[in-house]
Backbone bond lengths (Angstrom), bond angles and torsions (degrees), N, CA, C in turn:
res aa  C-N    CA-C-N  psi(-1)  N-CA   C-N-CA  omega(-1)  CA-C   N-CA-C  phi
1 X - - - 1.448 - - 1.521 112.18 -
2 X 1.623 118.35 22.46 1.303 104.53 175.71 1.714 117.63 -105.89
3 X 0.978 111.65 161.52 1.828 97.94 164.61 1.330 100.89 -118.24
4 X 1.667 96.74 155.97 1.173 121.81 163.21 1.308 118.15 -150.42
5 X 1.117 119.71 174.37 1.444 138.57 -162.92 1.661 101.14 -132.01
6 X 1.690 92.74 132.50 1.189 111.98 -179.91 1.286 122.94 -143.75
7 X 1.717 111.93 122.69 1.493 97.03 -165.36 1.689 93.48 -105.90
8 X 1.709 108.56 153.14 1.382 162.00 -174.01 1.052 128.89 -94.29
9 X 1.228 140.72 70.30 1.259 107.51 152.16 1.347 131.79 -97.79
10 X 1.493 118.19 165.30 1.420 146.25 -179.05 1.396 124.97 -113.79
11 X 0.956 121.85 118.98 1.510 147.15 -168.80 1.553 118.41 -92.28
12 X 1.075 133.09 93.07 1.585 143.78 -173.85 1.517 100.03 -80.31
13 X 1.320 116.61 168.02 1.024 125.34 137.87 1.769 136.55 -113.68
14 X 1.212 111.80 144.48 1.483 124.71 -116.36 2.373 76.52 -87.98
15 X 1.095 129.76 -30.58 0.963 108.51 176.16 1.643 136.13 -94.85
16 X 0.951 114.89 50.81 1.791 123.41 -158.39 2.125 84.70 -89.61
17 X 1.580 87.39 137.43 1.261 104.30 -162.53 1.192 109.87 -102.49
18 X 1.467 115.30 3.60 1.731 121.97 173.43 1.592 117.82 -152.13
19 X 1.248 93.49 131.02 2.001 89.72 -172.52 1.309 109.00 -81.61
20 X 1.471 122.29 121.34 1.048 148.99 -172.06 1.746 107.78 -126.36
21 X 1.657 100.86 160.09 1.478 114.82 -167.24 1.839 107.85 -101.45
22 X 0.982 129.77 76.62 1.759 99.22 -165.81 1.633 110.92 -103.42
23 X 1.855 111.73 165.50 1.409 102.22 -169.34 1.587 103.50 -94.13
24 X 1.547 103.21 163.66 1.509 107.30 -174.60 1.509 85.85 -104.65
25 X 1.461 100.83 142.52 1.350 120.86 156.43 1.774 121.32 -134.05
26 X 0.975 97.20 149.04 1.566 107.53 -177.86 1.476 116.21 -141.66
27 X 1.694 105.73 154.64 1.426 110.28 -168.73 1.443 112.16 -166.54
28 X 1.169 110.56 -155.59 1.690 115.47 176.08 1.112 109.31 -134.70
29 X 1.417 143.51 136.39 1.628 147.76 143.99 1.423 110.15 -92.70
30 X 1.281 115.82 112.02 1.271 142.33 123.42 1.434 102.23 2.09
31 X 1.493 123.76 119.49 1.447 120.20 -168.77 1.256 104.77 -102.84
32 X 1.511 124.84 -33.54 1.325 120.02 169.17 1.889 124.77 -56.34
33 X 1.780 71.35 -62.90 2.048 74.48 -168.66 2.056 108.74 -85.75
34 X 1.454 106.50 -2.03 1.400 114.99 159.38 2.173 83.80 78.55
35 X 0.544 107.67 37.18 1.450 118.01 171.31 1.365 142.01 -107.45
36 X 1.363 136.73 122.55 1.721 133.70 -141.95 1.858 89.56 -71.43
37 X 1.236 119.87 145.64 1.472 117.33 165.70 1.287 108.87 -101.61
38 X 0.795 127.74 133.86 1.711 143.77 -159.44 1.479 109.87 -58.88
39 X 1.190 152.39 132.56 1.272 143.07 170.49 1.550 110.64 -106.26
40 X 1.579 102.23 159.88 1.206 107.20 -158.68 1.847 109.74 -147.11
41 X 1.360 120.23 160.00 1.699 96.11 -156.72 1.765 72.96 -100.69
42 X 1.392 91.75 179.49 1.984 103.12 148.00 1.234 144.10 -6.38
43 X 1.311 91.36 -44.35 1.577 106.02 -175.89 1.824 114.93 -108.55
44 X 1.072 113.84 8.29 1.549 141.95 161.16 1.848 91.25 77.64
45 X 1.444 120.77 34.11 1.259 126.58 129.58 1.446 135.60 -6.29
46 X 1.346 147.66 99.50 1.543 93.76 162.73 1.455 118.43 -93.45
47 X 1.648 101.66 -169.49 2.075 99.33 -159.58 1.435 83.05 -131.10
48 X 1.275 113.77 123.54 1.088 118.61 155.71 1.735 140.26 -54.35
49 X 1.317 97.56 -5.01 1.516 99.84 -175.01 1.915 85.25 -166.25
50 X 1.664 110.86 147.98 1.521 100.45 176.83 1.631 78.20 -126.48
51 X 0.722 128.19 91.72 1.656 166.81 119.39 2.218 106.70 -23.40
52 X 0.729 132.62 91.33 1.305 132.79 -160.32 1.851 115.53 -124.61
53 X 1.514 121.31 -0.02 1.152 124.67 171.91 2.048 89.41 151.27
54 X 1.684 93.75 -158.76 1.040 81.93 -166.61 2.093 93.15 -161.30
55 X 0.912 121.27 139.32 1.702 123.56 -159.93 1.757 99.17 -133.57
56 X 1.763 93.47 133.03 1.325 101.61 170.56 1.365 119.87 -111.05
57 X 1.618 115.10 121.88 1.354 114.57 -172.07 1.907 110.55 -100.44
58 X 1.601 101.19 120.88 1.391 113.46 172.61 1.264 121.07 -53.13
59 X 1.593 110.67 121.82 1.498 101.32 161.57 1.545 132.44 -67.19
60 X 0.984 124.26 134.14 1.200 126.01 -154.19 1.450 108.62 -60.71
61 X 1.230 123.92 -53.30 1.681 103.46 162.67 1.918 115.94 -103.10
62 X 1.379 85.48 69.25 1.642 102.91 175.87 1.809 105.71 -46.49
63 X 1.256 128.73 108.76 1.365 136.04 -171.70 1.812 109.18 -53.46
64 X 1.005 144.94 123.24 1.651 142.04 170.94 1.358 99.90 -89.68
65 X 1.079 117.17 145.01 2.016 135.21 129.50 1.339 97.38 -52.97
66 X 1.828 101.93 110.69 1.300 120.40 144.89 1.441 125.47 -20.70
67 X 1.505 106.19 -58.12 2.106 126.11 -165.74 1.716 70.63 -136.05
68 X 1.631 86.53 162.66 1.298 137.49 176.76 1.850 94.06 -82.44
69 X 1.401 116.76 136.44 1.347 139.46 176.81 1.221 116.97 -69.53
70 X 1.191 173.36 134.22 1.374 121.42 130.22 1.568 155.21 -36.23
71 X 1.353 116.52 135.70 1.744 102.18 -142.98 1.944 106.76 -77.67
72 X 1.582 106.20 22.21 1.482 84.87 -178.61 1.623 80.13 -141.67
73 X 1.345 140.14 126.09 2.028 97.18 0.88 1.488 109.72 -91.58
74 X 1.172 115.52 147.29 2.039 132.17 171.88 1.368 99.25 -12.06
75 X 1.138 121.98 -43.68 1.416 119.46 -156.03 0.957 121.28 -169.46
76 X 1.583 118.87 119.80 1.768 132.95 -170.62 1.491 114.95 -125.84
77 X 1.372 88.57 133.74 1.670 111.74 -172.91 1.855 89.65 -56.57
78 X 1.306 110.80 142.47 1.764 126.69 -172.53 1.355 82.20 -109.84
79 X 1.385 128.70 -60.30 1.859 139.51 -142.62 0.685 109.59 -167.48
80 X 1.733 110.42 153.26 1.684 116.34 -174.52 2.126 81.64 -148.87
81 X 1.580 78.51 159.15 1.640 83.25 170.89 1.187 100.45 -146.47
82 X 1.669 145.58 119.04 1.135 135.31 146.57 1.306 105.24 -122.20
83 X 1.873 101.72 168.38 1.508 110.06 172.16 2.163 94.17 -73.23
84 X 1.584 67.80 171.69 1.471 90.77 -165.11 1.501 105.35 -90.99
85 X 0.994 119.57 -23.52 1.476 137.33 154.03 1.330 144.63 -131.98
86 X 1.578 122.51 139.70 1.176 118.35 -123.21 1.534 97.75 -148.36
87 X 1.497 139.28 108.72 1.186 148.69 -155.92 2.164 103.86 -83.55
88 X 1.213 117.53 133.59 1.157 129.17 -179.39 1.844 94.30 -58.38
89 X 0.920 118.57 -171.09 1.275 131.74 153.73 1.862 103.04 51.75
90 X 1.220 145.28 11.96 1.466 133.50 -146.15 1.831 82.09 -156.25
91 X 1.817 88.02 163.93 2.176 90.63 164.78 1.241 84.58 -110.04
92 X 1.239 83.94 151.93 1.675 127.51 165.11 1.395 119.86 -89.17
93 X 1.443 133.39 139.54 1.679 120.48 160.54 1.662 83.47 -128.00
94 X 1.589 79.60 149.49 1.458 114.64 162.78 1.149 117.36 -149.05
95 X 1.853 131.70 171.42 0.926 133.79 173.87 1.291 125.10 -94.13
96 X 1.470 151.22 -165.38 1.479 160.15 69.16 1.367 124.08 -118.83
97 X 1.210 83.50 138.08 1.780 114.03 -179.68 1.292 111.22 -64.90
98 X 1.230 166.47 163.21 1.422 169.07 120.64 1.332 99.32 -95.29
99 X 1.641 95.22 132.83 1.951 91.19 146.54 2.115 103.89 -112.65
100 X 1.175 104.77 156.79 1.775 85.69 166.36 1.372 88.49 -125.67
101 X 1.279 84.47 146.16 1.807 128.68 179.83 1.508 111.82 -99.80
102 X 1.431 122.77 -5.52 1.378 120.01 -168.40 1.581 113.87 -179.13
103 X 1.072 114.12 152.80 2.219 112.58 -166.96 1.819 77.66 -88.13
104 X 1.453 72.75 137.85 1.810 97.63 163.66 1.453 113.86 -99.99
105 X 0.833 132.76 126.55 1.560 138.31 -174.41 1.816 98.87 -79.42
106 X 0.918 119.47 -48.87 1.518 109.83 176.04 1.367 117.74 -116.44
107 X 1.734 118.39 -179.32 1.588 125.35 -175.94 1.100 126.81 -82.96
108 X 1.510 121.18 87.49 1.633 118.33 -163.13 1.851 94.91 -78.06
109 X 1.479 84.36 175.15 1.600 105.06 -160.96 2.061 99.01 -140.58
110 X 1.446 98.71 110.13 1.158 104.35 -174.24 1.622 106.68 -75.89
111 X 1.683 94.03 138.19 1.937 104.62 171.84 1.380 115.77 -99.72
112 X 1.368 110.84 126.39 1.563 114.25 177.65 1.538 104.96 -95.68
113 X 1.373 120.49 150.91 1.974 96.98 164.32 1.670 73.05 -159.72
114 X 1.789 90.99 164.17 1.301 104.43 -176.61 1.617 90.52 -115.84
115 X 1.172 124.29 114.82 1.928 114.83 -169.96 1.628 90.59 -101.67
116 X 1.319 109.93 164.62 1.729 128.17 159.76 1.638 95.44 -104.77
117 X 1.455 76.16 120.35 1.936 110.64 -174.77 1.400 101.73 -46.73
118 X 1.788 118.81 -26.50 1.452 108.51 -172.16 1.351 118.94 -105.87
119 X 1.175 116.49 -4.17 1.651 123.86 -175.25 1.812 109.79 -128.13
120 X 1.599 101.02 -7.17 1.839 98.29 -179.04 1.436 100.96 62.55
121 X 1.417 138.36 -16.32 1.342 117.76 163.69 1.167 125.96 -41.98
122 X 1.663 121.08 135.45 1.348 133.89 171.96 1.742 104.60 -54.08
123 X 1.151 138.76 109.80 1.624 114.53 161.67 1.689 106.99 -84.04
124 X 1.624 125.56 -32.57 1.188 112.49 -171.71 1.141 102.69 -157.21
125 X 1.504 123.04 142.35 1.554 124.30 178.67 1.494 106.90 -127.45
126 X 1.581 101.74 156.21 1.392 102.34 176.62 1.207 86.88 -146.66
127 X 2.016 133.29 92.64 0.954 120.45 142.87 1.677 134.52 -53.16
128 X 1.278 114.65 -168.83 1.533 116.05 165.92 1.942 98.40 154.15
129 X 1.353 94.57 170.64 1.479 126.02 168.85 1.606 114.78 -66.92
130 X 1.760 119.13 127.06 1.568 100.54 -166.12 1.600 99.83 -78.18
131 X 1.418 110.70 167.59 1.586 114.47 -155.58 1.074 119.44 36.74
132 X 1.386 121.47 66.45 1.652 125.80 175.39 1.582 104.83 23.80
133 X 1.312 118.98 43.14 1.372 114.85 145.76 2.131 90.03 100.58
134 X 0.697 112.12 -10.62 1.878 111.23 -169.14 1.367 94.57 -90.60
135 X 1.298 144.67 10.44 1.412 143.89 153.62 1.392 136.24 -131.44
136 X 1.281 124.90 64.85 2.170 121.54 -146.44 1.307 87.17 -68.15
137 X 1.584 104.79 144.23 1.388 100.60 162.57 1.523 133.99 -54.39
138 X 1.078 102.76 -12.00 1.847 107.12 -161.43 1.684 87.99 -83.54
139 X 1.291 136.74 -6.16 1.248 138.29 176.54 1.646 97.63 -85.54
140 X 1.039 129.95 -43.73 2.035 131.43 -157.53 1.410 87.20 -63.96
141 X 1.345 112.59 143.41 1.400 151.23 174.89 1.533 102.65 -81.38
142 X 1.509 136.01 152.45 1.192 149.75 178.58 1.470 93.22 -83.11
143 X 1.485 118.10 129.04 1.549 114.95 163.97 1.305 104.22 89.69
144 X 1.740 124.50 -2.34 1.761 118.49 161.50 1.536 109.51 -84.07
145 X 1.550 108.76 150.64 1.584 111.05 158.54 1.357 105.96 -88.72
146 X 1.631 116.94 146.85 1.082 136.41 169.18 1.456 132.69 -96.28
147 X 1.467 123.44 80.85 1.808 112.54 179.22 0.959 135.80 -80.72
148 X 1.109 130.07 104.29 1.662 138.52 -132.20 1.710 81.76 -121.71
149 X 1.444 116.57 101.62 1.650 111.98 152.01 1.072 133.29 -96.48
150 X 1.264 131.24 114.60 1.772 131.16 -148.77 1.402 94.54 -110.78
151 X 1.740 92.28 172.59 1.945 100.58 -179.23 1.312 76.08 -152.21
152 X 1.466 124.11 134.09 2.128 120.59 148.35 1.118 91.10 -130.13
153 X 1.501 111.70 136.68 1.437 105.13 152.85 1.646 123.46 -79.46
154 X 1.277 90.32 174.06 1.520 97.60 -171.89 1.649 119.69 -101.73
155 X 1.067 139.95 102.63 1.625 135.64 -175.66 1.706 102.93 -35.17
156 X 1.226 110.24 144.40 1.519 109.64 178.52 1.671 87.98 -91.66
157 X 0.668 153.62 7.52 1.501 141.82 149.80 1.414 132.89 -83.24
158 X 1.788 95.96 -9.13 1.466 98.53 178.01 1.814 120.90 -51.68
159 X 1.000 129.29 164.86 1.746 116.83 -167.96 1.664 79.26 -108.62
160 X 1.294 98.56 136.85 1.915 130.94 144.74 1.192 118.96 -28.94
161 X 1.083 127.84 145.22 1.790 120.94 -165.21 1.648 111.93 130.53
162 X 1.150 90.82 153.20 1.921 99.42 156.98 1.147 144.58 -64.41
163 X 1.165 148.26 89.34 1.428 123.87 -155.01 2.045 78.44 -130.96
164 X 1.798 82.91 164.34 1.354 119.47 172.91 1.660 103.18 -88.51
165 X 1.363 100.40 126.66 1.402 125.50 156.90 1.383 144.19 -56.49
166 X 1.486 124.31 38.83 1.868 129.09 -132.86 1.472 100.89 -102.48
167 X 0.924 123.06 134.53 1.631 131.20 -172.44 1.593 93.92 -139.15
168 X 1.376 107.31 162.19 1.649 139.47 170.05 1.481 125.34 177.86
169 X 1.266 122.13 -166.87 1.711 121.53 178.09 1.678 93.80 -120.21
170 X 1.717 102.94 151.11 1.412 100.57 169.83 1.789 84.84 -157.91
171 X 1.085 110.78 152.21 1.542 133.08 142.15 1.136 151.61 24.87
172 X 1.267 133.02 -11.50 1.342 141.21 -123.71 1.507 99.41 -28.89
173 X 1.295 123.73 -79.00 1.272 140.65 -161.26 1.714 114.52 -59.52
174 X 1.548 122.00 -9.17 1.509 129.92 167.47 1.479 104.99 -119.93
175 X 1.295 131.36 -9.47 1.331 118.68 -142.09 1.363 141.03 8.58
176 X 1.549 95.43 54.47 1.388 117.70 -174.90 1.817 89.82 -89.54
177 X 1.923 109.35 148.15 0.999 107.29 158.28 1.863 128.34 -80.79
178 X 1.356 113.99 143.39 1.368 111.84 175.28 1.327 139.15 -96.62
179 X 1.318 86.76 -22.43 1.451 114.54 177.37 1.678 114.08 -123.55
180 X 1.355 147.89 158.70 1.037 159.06 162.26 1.519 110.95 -53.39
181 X 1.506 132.64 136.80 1.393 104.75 171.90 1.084 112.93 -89.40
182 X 1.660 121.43 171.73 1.332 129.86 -158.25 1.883 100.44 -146.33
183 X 1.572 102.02 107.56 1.647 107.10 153.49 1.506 124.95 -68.10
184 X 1.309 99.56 105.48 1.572 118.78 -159.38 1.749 84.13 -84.61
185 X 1.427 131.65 -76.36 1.234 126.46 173.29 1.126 121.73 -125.53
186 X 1.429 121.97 -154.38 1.629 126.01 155.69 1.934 98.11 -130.35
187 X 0.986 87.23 129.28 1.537 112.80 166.42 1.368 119.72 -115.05
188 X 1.726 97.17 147.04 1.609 104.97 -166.08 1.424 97.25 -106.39
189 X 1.216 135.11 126.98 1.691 137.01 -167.30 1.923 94.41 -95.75
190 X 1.556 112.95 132.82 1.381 90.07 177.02 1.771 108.37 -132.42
191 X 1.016 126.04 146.62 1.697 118.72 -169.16 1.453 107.05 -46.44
C-alpha cells in the first residue's frame, strides 16, 4: 500500500525511418520466476494492460514543408504514386504524401474508393488509420510531410474497368468530411 516514484529511462534507437506514436507501458517482473506481476487499479481491480501515456519518436530525417500551406484544409495530399494497373483478386500498395497546414485536434481516418469515372459510384473502399494506425493525426506537427504507404486488397469480384482513384480525411466518429476529396489517379482493374 505504498507509492513510489520511479524514474526510467528508455533508450531508442537513433535511426528509425518513420515517425510514429507508440504506447508506454510499465510493470514489474518477478525476479525469481522472471514473470509479469499482475497490476491492479485502486480498487484492487486487475488491469489488463498498465498502459501509462503514450510517446512519439521522430524520424530522424523527418521530411519539412519548404513554405507554410495554407491552414484550411489541415492537410493536403503533395503526391500519390500508384501503378496504373491493378489486378482484381491481389493487394495493391500505393503511396500519398501529406503536407499539414494546421494541428488537428482529433484522429482522422483516411478514405480510399475506387469510383466509375461515369457515375462517381463508389465500387470499393478501403478506409483505415494513416500508417495502419502507428501515426494518429492529432500527433502530426504543422509543416511535417506525411508518407503514408498503403496495401488494400482487392475483392476478386470487383468488375474490370477504369475507375478513379479518390482519397481524403474524414471523421470517424461524425463522418464528417475533413479534407476535400482528391483524384489521385485512374486505374485500370483487370480480371
Amino acid at each position: 500500500d505504498q507509492v513510489f516514484c520511479d524514474l526510467v529511462q528508455v533508450f531508442t534507437k537513433g535511426d528509425q525511418a518513420i515517425t510514429r506514436v507508440y504506447r508506454l507501458e510499465v510493470g514489474l517482473i518477478d525476479d525469481e520466476g522472471l514473470a509479469r506481476v499482475p497490476g491492479v487499479d485502486a480498487q484492487g481491480n486487475p488491469l489488463p494492460h498498465n498502459f501509462v501515456g503514450s510517446v512519439k519518436l521522430v524520424a530522424q530525417n523527418q521530411p519539412m514543408l519548404a513554405a507554410p500551406l495554407p491552414a484550411d484544409p489541415p492537410v493536403q495530399l503533395r503526391q500519390a504514386q500508384a501503378a496504373d494497373t491493378w489486378q482484381r483478386g491481389t493487394t495493391q500498395s500505393f503511396s500519398l504524401e501529406w503536407g499539414v497546414a494546421a494541428a488537428m485536434p482529433a484522429d482522422y481516418q483516411v478514405f480510399v474508393h475506387l469510383r466509375d469515372p461515369a457515375t462517381n459510384e463508389t465500387a470499393f473502399q478501403a478506409d483505415g488509420p494513416p500508417l495502419d494506425g502507428w501515426y494518429p493525426t492529432s500527433w502530426w506537427g504543422v509543416g511535417e510531410i506525411v508518407r503514408d504507404e498503403r496495401q488494400i486488397h482487392l475483392p476478386d469480384d470487383l468488375a474490370p474497368g477504369v475507375y478513379n482513384l479518390v482519397v481524403g480525411f474524414y471523421d470517424l466518429a461524425t463522418g464528417q468530411r475533413v479534407t476535400p476529396e482528391t483524384i489521385v489517379t485512374t486505374v485500370e482493374i483487370r480480371p
